[in-house]
C-alpha positions in Angstrom: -219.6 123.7 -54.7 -220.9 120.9 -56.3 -217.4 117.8 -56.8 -218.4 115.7 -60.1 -215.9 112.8 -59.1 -216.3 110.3 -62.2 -216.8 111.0 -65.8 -219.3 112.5 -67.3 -220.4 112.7 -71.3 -219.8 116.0 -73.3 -223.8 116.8 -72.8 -224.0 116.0 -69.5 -221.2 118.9 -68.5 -222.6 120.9 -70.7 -225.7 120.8 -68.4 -223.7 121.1 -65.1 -222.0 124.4 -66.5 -225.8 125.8 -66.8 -226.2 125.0 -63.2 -226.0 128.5 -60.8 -223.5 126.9 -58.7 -219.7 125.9 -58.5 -219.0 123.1 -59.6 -215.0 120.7 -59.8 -215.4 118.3 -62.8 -212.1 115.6 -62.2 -213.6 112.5 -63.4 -210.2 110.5 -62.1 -210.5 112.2 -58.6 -213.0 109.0 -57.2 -209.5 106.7 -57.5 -207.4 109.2 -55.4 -209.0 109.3 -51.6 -207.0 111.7 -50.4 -207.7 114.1 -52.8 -211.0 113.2 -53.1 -210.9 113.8 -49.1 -209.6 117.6 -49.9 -211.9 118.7 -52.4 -214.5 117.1 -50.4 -213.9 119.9 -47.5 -215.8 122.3 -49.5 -218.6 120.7 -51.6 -222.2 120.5 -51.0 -222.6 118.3 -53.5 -221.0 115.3 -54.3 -221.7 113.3 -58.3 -220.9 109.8 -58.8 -221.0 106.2 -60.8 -220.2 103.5 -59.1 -216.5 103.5 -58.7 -216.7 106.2 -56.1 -217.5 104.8 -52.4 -218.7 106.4 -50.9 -218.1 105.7 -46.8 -218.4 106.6 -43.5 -214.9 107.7 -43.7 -215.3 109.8 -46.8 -218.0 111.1 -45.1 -216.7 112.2 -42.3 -214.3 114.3 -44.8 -217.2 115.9 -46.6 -218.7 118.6 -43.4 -221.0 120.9 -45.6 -222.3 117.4 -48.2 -226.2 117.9 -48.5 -226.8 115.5 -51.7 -225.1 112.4 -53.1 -226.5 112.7 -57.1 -225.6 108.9 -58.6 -225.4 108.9 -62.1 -227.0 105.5 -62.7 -229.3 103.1 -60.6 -227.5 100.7 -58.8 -227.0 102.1 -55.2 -224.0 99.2 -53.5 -221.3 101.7 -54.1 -223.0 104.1 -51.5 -223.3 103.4 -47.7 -227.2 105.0 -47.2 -227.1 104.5 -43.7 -224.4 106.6 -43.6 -226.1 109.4 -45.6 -229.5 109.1 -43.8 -227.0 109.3 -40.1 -225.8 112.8 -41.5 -229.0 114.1 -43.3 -227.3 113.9 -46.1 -230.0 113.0 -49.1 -229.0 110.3 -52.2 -230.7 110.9 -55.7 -230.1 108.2 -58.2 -231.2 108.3 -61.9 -234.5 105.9 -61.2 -235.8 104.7 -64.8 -233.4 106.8 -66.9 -231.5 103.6 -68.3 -234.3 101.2 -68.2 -234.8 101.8 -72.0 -231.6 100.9 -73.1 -230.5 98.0 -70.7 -234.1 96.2 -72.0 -233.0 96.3 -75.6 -229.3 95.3 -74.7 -231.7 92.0 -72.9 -234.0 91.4 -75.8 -230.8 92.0 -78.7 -228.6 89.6 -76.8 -231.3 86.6 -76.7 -232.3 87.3 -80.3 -228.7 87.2 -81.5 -228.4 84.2 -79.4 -230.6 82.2 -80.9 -230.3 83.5 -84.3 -226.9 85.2 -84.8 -226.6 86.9 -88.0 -223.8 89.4 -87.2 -221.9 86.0 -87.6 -224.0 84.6 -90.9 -223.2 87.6 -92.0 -219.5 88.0 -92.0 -219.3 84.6 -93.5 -221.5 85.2 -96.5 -219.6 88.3 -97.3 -216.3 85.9 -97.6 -218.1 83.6 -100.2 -219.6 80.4 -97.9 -223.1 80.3 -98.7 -224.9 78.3 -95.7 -228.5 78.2 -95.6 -228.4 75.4 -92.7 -227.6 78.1 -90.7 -231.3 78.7 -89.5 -230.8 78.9 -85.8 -233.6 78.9 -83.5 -237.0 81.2 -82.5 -237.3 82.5 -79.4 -241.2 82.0 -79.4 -242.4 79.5 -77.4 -239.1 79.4 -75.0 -238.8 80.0 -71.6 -237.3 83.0 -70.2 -236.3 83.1 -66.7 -235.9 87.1 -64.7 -234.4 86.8 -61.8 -235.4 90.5 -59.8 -238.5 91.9 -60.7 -237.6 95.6 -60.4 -238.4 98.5 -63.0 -236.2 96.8 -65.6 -236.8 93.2 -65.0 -240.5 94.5 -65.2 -240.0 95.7 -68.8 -237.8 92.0 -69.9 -240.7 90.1 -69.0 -242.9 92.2 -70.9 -241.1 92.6 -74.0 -240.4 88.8 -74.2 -243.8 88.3 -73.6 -244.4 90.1 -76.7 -242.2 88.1 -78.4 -244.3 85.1 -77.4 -242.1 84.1 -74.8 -243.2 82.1 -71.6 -241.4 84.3 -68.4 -240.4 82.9 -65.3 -239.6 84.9 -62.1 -237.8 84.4 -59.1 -237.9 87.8 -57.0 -237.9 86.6 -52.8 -239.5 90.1 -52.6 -242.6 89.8 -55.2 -245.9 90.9 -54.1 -248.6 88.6 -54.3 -250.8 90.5 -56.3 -248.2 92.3 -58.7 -250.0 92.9 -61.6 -247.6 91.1 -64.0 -248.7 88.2 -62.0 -252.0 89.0 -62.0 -252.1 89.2 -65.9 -250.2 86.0 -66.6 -247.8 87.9 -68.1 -245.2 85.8 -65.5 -245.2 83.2 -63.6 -243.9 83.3 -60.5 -241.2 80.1 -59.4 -240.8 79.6 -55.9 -236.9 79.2 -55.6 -234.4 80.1 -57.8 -233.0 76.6 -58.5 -236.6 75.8 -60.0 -236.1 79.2 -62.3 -233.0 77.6 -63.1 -233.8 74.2 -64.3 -236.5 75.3 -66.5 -235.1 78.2 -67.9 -233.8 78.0 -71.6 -232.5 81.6 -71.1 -232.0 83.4 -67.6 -231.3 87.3 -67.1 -230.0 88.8 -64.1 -232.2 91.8 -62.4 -231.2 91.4 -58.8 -229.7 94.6 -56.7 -226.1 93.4 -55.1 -226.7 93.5 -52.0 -225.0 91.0 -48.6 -227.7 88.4 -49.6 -227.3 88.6 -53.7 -223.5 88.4 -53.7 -222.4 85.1 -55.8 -226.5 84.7 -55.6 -225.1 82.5 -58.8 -222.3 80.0 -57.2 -221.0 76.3 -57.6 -224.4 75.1 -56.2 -227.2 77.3 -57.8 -225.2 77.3 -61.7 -224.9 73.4 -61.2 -228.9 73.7 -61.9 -229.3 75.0 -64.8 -230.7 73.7 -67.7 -228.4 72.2 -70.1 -227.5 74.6 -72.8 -229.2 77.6 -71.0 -227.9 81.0 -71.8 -226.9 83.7 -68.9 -227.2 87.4 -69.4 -226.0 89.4 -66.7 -226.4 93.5 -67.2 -227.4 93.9 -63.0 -224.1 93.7 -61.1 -221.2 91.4 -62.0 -220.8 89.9 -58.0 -224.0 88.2 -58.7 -222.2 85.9 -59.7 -219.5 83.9 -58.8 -217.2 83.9 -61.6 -214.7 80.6 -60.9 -218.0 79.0 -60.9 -219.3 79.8 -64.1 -215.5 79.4 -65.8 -216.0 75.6 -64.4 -219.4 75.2 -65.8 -218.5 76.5 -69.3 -215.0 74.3 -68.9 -217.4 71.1 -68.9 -219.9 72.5 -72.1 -222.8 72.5 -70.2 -223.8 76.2 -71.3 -225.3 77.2 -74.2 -223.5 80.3 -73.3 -223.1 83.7 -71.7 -223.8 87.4 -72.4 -221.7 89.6 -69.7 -222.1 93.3 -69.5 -220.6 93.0 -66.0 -218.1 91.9 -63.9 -216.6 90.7 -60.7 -213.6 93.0 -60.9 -214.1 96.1 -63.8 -212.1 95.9 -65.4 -211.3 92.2 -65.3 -207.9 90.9 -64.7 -205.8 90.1 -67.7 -205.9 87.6 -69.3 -209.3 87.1 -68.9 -210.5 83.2 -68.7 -213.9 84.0 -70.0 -212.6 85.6 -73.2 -211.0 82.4 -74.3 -214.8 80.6 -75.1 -216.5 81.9 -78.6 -219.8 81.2 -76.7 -219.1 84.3 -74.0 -220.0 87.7 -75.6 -218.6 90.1 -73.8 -219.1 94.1 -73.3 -218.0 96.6 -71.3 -220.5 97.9 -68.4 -222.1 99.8 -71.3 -225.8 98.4 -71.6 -227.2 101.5 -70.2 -225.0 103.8 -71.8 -227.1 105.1 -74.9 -226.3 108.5 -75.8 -230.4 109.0 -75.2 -229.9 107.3 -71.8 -226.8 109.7 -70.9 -228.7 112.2 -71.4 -231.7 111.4 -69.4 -229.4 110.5 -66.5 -227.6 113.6 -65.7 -230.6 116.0 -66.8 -232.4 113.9 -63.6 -229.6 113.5 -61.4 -228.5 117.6 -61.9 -231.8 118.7 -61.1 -232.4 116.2 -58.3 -229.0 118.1 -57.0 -230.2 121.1 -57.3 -233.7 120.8 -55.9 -232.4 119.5 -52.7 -229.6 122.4 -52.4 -232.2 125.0 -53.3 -234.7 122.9 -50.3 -237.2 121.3 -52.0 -237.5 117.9 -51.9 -235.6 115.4 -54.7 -237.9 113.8 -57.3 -236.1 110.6 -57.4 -234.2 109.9 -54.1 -232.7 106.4 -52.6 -235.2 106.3 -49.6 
């Protein structure tokens, strides 16, 4: 039996009923252990986001598990030591997002510096502002902090845009061939990424060493009037350090597809300041991106239950 414990679009379980297998679709199940625990008993596979966590202890509940299929990328939400310990094989949807999450990047800078959503609305009531020019994003400086797949595509497609790109990655090969082709510039700690920066997006995986990656000390660097955009994973950064920094006006402001807690407490201190957009864990959420995601992640699942070996697994 294959346990889908977190929702899944209209498309998406219209592939899973084409799957020859069983399957228990309760996309609420993932905030209910025990139950979860239950259904668990019988499944082989098990489909998740990233509410589910997946632990030893659920684990221990799951005896027959042969696949963990993650409907997305980012992997802190499973324990893969515990998998690999039990055989049990993890398949994530590797690229599948990358499309959208790059134009959410790209549309939020651009808007940033020239936002006519807002010109827009105030024409249509009468005011007629043509001081309103706003800025080009050619010729700033755009810092990626994580050089993965999707950090990857940023620094190409500001490139395009005539962009200069800094990167901060602690992992970055030597010879990585956007290196290699001056299409980034590698900065040797993140506070010098920071302080030259006029815009700074937020590739990192959350891992022991990333969490609050941006705190007191590190935000205290950057440049005056920088913008942050954060679509990686919202414990990157440390939240009651950023309220304090936008408190004094030294942002130019912040674009925040995640969170510390999701959803946030209410109210929610960052929604009182105009200059923080803020949007629902949805960058990677196209319908096209949807799509891509559980047609991968289904016959990832399938593969390994049938004994071949997954296309896109976690290690």
């Amino acid at each position: 039996m294959i346990l889908v414990s977190e929702w899944m679009d209209d498309r998406g379980l219209g592939l899973l009923k084409e799957v020859p297998r069983a399957y228990t679709y309760e996309p609420e199940i993932w905030s209910d252990k025990s139950r979860l625990k239950d259904l668990l008993i019988d499944a082989e596979a098990l489909i998740v986001r990233n509410n589910t966590q997946v632990t030893p202890d659920l684990l221990d509940a799951a005896p027959g598990l042969k696949v963990v299929g993650r409907l997305g990328v980012g992997l802190d939400n499973i324990d893969l030591d515990a998998c690999q310990a039990r055989r049990i094989t993890v398949v994530y949807a590797r690229g599948a997002n990358a499309i959208p999450v790059v134009e959410y990047v790209i549309g939020a800078l651009l808007h940033y510096m020239r936002p006519w959503v807002d010109w827009s609305h105030r024409t249509k009531q009468g005011t007629w502002q043509r001081r309103l020019g706003g800025h080009e994003v050619y010729g700033k400086t755009l810092g990626v902090v994580g050089l993965g797949d999707i950090g990857s595509r940023v620094a190409r497609a500001a490139r395009t845009l005539g962009m200069q790109v800094l990167v901060y990655d602690p992992h970055l090969a030597p010879f990585h061939a956007l290196v290699v082709d001056g299409t980034v510039s590698p900065a040797q700690t993140l506070p010098a990424l920071l302080g030259q920066a006029d815009a700074v997006t937020l590739h990192a995986p959350l891992r022991p060493d990333t969490y609050h990656l941006l705190d007191q000390r590190t935000l205290s660097g950057l440049k005056p009037g920088a913008l942050l955009i954060n679509t990686a994973r919202g414990r990157l950064i440390d939240e009651a350090a950023l309220l304090t920094l936008l408190e004094q006006g030294r942002m130019g402001g912040a674009y925040l597809d995640v969170r510390e807690s999701e959803p946030p407490t209410l109210p929610d201190p960052l929604a009182s300041f105009p200059e923080v957009r803020l949007t629902p864990h949805l960058a990677g959420l196209t319908d096209e991106a949807l799509v891509r995601t559980t047609t991968l992640v289904l016959e990832d699942v399938m593969r390994v239950l049938t004994g071949r070996p997954a296309r896109s697994p976690a290690r």
